[in-house]
N, C-alpha and C positions, 0 to 999 in steps of 0.2 A: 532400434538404435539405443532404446536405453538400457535392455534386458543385457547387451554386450557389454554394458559398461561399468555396469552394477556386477557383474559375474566377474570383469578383469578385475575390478577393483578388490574384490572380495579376495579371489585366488592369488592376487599380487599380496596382500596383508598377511596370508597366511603364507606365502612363500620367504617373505621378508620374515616371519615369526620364526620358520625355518632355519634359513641359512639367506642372508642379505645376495649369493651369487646368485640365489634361483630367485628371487623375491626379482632380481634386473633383469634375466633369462624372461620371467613373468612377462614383465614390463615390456620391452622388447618386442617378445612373441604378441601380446594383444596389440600393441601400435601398430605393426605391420599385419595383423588382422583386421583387423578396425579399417584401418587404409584400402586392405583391397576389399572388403566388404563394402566400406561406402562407396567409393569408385569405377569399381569395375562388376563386382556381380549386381549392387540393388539397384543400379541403373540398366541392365540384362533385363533382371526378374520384372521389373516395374513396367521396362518398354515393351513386354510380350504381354504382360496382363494386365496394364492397361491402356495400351495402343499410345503409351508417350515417348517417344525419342530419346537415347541415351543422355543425348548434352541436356535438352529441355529437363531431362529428371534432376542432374546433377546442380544447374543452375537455379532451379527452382527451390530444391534443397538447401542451398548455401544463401539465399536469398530468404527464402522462411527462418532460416536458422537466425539471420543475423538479425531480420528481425525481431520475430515473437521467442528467439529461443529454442528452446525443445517443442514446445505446439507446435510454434512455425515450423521447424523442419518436419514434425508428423502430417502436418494441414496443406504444404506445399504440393505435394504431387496429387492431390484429387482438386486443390484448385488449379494446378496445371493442366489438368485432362479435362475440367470445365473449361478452362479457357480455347483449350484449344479444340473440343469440340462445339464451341459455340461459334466458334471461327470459321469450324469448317460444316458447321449444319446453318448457319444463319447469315455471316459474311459472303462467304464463299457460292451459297446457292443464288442468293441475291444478284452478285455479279453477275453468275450464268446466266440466271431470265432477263440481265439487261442485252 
């Protein structure tokens, strides 16, 4: 999340030192990067490897973020895959032997 961000910023400054079209062309191009990378692939990547559900990835991420910031959105998806394996190995089995 942050290596993106730190690389737009860079290549936008040097594109603005440029010529200010390409420096927006920049700009432009990493927002709608940045957008379907959060969105739509690291919610992909995240639900395959590590067994959490698209919407659970993206909500947990927008919810650590607004909390803690940048930890929080790094910290969010392994405490989403604790919770919700603890749900379904401790909640969930309990139920069954009732």
């Amino acid at each position: 999340m942050i290596g993106a961000t730190i690389g737009a910023v860079i290549v936008t400054a040097i594109g603005f030192a440029t010529d200010p079209k390409i420096g927006l062309i920049c700009i432009v191009f990493y927002v709608v990067y940045q957008q379907l990378e959060n969105y739509v692939i690291y919610p992909r990547v995240m639900s395959k490897s590590v067994d959490v559900p698209g919407a659970v990835t993206v909500i947990a991420a927008l919810i650590g973020a607004s909390l803690l910031g940048v930890v929080g959105a790094l910290l969010a998806i392994p405490t989403a895959a604790a919770i919700l394996m603890l749900t379904r190995e401790v909640f969930l089995r309990r139920q069954d032997a009732r």
